[in-house]
Backbone as numpy.savetxt, mean C-alpha at the origin, in Angstrom:
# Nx Ny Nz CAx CAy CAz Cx Cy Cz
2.94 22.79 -1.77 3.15 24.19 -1.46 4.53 24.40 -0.86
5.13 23.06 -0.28 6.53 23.69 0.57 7.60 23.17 -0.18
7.36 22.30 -1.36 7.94 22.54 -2.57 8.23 23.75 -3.23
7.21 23.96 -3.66 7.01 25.13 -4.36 8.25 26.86 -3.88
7.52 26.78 -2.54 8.46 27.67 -1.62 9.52 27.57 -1.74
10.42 26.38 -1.21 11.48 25.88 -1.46 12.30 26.63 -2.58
11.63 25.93 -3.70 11.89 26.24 -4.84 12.13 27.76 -5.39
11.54 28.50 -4.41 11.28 30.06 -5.02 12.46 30.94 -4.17
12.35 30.19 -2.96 13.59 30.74 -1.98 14.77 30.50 -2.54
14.87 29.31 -3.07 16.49 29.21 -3.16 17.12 29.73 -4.64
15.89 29.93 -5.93 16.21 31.43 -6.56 16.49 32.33 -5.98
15.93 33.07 -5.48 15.91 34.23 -4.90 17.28 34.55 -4.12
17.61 33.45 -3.63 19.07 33.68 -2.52 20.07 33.41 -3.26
19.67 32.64 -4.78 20.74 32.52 -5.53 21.32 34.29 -5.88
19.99 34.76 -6.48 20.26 36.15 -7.02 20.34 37.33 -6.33
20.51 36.94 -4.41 20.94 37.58 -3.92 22.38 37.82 -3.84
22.90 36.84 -3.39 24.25 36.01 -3.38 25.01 36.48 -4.40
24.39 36.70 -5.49 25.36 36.62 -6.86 25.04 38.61 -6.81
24.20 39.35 -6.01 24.30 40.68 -6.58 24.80 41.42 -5.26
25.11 40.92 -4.04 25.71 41.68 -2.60 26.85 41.25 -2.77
28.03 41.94 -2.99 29.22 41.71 -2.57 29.32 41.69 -0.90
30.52 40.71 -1.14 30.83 39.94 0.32 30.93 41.20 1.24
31.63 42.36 0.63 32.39 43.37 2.09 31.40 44.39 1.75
30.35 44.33 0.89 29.21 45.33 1.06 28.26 45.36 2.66
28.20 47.04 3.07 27.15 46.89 4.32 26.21 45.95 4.37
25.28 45.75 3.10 24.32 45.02 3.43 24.27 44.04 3.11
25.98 42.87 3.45 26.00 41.60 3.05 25.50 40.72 4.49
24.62 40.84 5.54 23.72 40.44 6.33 22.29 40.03 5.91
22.10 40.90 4.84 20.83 40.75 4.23 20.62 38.78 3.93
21.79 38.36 3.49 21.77 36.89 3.55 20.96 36.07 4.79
21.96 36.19 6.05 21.80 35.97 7.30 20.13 35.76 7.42
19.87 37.42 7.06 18.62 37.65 8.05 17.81 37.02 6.84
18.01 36.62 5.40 17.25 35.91 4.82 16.57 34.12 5.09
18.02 33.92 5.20 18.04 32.26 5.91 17.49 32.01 7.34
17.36 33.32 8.00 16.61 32.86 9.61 14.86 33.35 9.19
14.42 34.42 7.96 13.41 34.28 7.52 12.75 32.90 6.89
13.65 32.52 6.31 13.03 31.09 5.68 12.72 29.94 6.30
13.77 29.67 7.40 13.32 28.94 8.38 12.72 28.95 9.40
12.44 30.26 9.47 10.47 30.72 10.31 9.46 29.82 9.68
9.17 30.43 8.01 8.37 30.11 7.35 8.25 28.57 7.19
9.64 27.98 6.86 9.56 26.53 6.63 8.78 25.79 8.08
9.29 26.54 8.86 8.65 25.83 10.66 6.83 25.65 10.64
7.06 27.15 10.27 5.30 27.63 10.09 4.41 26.99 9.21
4.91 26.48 8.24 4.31 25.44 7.23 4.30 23.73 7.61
5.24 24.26 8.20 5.01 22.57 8.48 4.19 22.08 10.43
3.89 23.07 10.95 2.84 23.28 11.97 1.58 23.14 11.19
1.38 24.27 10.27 -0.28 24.03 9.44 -0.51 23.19 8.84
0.67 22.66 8.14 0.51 20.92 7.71 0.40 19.70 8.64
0.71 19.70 9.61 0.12 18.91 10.65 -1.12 18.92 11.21
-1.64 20.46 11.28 -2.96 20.95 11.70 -4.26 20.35 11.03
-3.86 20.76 9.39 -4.36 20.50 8.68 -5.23 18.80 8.43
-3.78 18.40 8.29 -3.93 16.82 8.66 -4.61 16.03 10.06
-4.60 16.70 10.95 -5.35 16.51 12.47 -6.80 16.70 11.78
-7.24 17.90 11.74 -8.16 18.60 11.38 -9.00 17.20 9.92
-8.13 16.68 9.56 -8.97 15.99 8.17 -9.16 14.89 8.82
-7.92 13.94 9.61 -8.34 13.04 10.18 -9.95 12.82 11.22
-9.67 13.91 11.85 -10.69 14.14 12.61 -12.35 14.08 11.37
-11.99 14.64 10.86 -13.37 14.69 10.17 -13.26 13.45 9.39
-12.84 12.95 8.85 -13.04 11.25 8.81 -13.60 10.76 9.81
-13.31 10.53 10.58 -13.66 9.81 11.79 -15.18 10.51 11.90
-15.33 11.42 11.72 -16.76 11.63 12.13 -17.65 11.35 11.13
-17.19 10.90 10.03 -17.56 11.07 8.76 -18.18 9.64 8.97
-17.33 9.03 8.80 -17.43 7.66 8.98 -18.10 6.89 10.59
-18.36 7.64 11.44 -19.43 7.43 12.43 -20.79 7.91 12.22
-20.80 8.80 11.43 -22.17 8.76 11.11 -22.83 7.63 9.86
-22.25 7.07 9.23 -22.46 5.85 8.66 -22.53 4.84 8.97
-22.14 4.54 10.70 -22.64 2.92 11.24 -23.20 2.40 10.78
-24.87 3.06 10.67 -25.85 1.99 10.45 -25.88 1.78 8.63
-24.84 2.37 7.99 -25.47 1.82 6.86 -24.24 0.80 6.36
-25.38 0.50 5.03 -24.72 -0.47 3.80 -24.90 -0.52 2.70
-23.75 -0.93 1.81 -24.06 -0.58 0.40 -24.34 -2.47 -0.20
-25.50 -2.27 -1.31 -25.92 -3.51 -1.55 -25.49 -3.64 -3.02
-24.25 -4.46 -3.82 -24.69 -4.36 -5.00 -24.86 -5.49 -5.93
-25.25 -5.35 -6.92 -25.73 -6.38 -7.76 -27.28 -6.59 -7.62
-28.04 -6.02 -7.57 -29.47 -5.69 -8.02 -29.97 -5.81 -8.77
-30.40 -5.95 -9.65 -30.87 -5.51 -10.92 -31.92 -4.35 -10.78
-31.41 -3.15 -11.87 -32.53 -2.13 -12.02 -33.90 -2.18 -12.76
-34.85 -2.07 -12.00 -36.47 -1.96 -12.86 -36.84 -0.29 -12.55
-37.90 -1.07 -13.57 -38.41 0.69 -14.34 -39.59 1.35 -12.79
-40.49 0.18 -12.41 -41.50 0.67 -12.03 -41.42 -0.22 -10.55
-40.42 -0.70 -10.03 -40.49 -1.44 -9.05 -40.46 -1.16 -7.78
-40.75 -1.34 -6.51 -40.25 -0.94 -5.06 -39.17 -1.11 -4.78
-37.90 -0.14 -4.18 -36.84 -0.57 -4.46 -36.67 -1.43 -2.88
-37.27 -0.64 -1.93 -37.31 -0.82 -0.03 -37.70 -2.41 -0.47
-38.76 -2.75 -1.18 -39.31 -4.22 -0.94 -38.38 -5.15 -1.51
-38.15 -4.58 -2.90 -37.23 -5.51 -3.57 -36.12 -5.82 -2.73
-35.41 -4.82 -1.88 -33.76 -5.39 -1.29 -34.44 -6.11 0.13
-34.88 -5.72 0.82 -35.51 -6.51 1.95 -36.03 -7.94 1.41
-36.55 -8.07 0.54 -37.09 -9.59 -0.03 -35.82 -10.00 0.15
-35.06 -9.51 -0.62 -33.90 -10.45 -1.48 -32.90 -10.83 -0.39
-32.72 -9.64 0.61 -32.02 -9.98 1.53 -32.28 -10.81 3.07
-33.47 -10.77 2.97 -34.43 -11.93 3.88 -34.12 -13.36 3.47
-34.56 -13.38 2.10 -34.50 -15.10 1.62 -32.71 -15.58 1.70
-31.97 -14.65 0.96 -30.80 -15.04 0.28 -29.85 -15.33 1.96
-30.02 -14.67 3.09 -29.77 -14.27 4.38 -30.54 -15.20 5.56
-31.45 -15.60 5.20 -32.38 -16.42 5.96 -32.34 -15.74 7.10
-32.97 -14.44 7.20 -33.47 -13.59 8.33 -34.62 -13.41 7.98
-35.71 -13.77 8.54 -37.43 -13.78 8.44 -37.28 -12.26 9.32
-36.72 -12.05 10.17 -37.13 -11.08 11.08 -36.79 -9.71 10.42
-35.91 -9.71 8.89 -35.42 -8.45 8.16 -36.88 -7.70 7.71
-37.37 -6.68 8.05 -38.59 -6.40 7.57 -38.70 -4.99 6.95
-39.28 -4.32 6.03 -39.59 -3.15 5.57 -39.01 -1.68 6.63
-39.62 -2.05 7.98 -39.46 -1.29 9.05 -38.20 -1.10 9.49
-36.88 -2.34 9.12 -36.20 -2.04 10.12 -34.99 -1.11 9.28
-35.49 -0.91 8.20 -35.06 0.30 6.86 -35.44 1.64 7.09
-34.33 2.61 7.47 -35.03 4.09 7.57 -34.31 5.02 6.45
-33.63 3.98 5.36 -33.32 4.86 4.17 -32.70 3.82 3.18
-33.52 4.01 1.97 -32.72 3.34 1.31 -33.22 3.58 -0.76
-31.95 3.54 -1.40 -31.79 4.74 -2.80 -30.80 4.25 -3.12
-30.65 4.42 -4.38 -29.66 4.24 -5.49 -28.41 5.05 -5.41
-27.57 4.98 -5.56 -26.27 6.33 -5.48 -25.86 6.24 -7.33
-25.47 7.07 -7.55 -25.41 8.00 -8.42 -26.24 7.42 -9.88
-25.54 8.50 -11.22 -26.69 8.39 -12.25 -26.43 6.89 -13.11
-27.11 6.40 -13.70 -27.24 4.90 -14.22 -25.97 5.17 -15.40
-25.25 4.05 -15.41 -24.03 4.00 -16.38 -24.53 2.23 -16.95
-24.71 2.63 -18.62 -24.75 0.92 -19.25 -25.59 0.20 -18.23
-25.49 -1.13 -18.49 -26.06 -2.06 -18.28 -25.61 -2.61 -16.49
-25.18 -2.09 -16.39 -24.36 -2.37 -14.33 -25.51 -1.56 -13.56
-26.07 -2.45 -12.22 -26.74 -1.68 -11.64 -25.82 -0.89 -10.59
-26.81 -0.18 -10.20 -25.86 1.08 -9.35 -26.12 0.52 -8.06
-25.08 0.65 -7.34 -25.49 0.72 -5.70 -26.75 0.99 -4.66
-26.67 0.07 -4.05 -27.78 0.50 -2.95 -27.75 0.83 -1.97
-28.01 2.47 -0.99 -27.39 2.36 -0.50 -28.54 2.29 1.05
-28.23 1.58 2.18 -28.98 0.86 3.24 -28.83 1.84 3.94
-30.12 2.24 5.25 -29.34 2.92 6.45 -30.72 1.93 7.32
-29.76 1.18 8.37 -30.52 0.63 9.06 -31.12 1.51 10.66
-32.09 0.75 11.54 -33.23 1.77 12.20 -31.73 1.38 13.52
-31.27 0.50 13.80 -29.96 0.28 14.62 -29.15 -0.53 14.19
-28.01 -0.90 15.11 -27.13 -1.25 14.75 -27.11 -2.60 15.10
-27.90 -3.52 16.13 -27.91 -4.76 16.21 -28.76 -5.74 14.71
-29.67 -4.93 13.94 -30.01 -5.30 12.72 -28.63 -4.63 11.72
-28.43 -4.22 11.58 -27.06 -3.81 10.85 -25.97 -5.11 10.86
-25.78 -5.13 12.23 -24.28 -6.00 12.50 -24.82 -7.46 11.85
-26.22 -7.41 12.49 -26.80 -8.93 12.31 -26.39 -9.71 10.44
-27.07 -8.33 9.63 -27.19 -8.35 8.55 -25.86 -8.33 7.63
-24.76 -7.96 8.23 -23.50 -7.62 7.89 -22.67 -8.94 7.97
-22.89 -9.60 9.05 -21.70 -11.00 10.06 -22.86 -12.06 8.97
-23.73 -11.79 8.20 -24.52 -13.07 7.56 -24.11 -12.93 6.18
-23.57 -12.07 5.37 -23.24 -11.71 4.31 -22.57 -12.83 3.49
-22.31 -13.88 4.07 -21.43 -14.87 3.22 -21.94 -15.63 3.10
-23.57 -15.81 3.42 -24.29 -16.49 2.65 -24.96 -16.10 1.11
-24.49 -14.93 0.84 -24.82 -14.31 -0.78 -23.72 -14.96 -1.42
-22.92 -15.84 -1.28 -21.80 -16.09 -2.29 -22.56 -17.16 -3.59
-22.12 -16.65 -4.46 -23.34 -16.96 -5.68 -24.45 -16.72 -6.02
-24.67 -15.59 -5.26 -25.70 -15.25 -5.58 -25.94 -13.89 -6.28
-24.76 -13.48 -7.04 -24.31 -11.82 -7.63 -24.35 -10.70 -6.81
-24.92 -11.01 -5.86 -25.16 -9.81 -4.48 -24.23 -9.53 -3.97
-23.63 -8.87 -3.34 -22.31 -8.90 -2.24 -22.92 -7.48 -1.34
-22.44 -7.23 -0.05 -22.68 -6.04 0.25 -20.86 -5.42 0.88
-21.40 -4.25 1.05 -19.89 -3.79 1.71 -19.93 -2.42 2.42
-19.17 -1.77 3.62 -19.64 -0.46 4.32 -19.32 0.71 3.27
-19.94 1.15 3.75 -20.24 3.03 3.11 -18.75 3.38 3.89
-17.98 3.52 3.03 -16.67 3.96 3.58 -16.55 5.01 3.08
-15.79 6.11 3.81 -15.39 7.80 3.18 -14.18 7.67 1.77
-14.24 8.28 1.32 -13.47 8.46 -0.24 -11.88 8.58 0.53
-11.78 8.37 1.34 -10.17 8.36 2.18 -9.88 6.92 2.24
-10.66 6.40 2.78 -10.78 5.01 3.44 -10.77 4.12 2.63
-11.98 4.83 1.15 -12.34 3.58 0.36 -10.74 3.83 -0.74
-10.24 4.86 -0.60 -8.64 4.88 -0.96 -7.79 3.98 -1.24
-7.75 3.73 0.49 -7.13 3.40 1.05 -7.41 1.28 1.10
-8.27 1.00 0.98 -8.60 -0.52 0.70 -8.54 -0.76 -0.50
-8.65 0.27 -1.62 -8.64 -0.35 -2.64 -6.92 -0.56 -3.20
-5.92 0.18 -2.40 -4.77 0.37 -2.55 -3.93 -0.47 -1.16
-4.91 -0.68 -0.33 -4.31 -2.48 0.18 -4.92 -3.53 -0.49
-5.78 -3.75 -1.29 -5.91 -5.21 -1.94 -5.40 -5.10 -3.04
-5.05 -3.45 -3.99 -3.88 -4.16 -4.86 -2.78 -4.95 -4.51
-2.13 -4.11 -3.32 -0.90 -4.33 -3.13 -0.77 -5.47 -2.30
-1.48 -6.33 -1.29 -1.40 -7.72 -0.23 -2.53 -8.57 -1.38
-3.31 -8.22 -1.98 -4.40 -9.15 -2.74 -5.57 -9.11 -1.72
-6.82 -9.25 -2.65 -7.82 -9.34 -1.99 -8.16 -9.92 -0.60
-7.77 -11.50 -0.31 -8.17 -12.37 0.00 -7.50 -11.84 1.55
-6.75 -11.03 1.63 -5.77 -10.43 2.81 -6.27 -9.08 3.44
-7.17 -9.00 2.44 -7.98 -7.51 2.89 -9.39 -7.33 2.91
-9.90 -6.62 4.27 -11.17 -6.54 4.49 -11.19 -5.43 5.61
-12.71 -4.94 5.84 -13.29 -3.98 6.40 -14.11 -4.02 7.77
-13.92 -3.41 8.55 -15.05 -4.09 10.06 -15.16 -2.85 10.38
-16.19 -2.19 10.54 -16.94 -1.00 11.65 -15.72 0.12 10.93
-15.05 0.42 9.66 -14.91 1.35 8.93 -13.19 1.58 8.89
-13.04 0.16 9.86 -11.66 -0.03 10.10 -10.63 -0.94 9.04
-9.91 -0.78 8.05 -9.50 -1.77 7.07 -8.68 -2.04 7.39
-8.64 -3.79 7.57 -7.97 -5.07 8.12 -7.22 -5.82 6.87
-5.84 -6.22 7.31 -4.92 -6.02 6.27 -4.14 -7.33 7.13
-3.68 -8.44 6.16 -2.75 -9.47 6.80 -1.43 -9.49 5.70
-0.36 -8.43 6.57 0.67 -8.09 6.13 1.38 -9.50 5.38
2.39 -9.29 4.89 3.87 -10.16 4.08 4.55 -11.11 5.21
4.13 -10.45 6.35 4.83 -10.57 7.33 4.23 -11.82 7.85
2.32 -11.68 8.00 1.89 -12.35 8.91 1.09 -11.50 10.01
1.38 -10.23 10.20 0.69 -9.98 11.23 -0.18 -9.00 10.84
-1.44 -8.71 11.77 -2.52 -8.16 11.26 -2.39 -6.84 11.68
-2.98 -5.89 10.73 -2.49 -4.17 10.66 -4.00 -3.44 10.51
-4.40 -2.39 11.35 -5.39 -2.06 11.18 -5.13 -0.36 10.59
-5.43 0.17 9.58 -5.16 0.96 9.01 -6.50 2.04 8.82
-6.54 3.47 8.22 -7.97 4.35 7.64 -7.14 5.08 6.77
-5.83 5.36 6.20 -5.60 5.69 5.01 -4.68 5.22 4.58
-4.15 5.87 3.23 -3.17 5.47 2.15 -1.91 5.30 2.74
-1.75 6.77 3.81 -0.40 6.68 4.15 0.10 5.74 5.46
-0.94 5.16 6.13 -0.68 4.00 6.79 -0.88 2.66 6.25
-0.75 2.70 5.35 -1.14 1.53 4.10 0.28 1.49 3.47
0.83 2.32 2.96 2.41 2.61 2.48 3.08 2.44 3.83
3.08 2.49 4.86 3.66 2.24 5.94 4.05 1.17 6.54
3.03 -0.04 5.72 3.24 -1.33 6.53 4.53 -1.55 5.72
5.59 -2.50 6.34 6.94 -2.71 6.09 6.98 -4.08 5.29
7.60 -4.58 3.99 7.54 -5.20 3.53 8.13 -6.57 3.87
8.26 -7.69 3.53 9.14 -8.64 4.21 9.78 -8.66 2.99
10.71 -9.06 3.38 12.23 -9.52 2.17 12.49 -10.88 2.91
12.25 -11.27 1.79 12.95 -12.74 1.76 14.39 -13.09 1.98
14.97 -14.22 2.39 16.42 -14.16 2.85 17.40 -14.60 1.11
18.57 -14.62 1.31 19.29 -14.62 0.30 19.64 -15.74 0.50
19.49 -17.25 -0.58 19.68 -18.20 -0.74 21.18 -18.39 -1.23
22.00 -18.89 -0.71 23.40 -19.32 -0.49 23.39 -20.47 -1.40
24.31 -20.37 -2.47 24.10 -22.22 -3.10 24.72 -22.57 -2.51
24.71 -24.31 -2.43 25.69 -25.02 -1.84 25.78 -26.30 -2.68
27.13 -26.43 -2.45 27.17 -27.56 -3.61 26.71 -29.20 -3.05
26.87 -29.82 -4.42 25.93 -30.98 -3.78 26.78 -31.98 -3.62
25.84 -32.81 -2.81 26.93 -33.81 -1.90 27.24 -35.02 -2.81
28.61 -35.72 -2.85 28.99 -36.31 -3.87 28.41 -37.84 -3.27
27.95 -38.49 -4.90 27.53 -39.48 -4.80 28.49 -40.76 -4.04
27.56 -42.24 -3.81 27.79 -43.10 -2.67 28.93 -43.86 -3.62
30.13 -43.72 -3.01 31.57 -44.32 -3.40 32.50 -43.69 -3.78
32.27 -42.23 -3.68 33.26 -41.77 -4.33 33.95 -40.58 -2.93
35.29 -40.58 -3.01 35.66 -39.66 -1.79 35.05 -38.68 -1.93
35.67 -37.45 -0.69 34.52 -36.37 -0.84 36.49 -35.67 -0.83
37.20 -35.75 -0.69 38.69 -35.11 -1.00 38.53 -34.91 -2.37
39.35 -33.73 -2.17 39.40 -32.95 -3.74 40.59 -33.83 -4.12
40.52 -33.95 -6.46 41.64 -34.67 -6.62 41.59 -33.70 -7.74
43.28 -33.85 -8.05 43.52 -33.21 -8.91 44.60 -34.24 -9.83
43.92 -33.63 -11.48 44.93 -34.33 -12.27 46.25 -33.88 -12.57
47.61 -34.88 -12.32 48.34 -34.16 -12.09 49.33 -33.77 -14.00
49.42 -33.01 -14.37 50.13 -32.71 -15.56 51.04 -33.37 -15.98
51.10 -33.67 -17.04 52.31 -34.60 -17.46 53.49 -33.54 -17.75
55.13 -34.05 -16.82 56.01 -32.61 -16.50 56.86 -33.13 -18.28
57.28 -31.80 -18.80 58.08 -31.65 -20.25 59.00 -31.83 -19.90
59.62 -32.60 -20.42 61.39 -32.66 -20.17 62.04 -32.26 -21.27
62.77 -30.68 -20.86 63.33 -29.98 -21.54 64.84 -30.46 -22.51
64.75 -30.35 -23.31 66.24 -31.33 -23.66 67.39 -30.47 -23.40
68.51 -31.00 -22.90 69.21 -30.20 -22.68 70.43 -29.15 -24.12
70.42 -27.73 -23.78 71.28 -27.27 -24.79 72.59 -27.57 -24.28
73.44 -27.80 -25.49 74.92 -27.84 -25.29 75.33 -26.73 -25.98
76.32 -25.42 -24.95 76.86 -24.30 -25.35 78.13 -24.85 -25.41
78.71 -23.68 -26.07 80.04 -24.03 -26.20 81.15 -24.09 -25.66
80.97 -23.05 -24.21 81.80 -23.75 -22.89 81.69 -24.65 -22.11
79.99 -25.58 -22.80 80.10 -26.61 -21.89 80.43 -27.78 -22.91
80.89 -27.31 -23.83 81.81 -28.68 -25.34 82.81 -28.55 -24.70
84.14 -27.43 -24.36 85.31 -27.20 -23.80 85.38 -28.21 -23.12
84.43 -28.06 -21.68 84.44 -28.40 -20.38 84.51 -30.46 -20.44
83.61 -30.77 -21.71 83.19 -32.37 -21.69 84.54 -32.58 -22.40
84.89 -32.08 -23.20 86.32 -32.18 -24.15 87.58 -32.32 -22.99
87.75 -31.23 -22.39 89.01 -31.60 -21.07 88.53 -33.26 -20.51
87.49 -33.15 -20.28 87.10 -34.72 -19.50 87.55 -35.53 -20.07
C-alpha cells in the first residue's frame, strides 16, 4: 500500500510541477503538497507497525492456546476403526509409556479432507501438559517406525520453519513450546516465530583464501635466478668520415 501511494504521489507532483509556473500565486501549492505527503507517509507507517504489534500479539495467543496439543503423522487410515484407541495403542507401545491411556486424550481427529493414498494428520489435544511434554521429549523413539509427531504451529510459524530448514537444513532446525530453534552458519543458536526474523539471521562469509606459493624443494636455493641473455654484438658501421679519419692515421 505505501508503494502504491508512493507511486501515485509522485505522478501527481510530476503533473503539478509541469502545469504551475514558477512565479504563478499558487506556486506554494508544491510546498504544501510535500508537507501533505509526509504526514501521510508518517501515518502509514505508525499503522504498519500497529498492525504488525497487533498480529504478533495474536500469534502468541494463538499459539498458547495449543500447548497441549500434537500433530501425529503417518497413521494409516481405516474405514471403520477407533481413531482415540488406534493412536493411544500405537503411541503407548512404540513410546513405551504404559501410563498413555484413552483418558489422558481430550481431543483427537483428522485435519483436513483425504488426498490419495497419504494419511492425513492427527491432530492430539492432551488433558495437561506434564502428559504432553512427557509424550513429546519421548518422540525419538518412533524413528523407524513411519510415525513422527510435531507441534500444532500457527501458519506464521509453520512459515517460518519451513523457510529455516530450507535455508540452514533440516538437521539445524527444530521446534520447542512453539519456539523455532535454528543453529545459525555461524554456530550460535537463534530463537525465532517468523519469516522476518528468519531472514534476519546474518550469514557467515567465509574468509578469502590468499594463494601462496609453494615452498621450493630440498636443495635448491630459495633466491630468485635469472637467465641471463646472451648480449648481440652489433658490428660496427664504417661511415665515411670515419674512412677520412682511419685514412689520416
Amino acid at each position: 500500500m505505501t508503494d502504491h501511494f508512493n507511486t501515485q504521489m509522485a505522478e501527481f507532483q510530476k503533473s503539478l510541477q509541469g502545469a504551475i509556473p514558477a512565479a504563478s500565486p499558487t506556486s506554494n501549492i508544491a510546498g504544501q503538497f510535500n508537507a501533505f505527503r509526509a504526514f501521510v507517509l508518517s501515518a502509514l507507517a505508525g499503522l504498519q507497525q500497529q498492525v504488525e504489534l497487533l498480529a504478533k500479539q495474536t500469534d502468541q495467543l494463538e499459539m498458547r492456546s495449543r500447548r497441549k496439543m500434537l500433530l501425529v503423522h503417518g497413521v494409516p487410515e481405516g474405514n471403520n476403526d477407533n481413531l482415540l484407541t488406534t493412536v493411544t495403542s500405537s503411541l503407548s507401545n512404540h513410546l513405551k509409556l504404559p501410563d498413555l491411556q484413552e483418558d489422558c486424550i481430550s481431543r483427537c481427529q483428522r485435519l483436513g479432507q483425504p488426498k490419495g493414498d497419504k494419511p492425513r494428520a492427527i491432530l492430539l489435544k492432551f488433558q495437561d501438559m506434564p502428559t504432553k511434554n512427557q509424550v513429546w521429549y519421548a518422540k525419538t523413539s518412533l524413528k523407524n517406525t513411519g510415525i513422527t509427531l510435531s507441534e500444532f504451529l500457527t501458519k506464521d510459524r509453520h512459515d517460518a520453519f519451513m523457510a529455516a530448514r530450507q535455508r540452514f537444513g533440516v538437521s539445524k532446525c527444530w521446534t520447542r513450546e512453539g519456539l523455532i530453534l535454528i543453529v545459525g552458519e555461524d554456530g550460535k543458536r537463534h530463537r525465532v516465530t517468523s519469516k522476518a526474523e528468519v531472514n534476519a539471521i546474518p550469514q557467515a562469509y567465509s574468509d578469502v583464501q590468499v594463494p601462496t606459493t609453494a615452498e621450493p624443494s630440498a636443495g635448491v636455493s630459495n633466491s630468485k635466478t635469472t637467465s641471463a641473455a646472451p648480449k648481440v654484438v652489433k658490428p660496427a658501421v664504417k661511415t665515411p668520415l670515419r674512412q677520412k679519419r682511419l685514412a689520416r692515421r
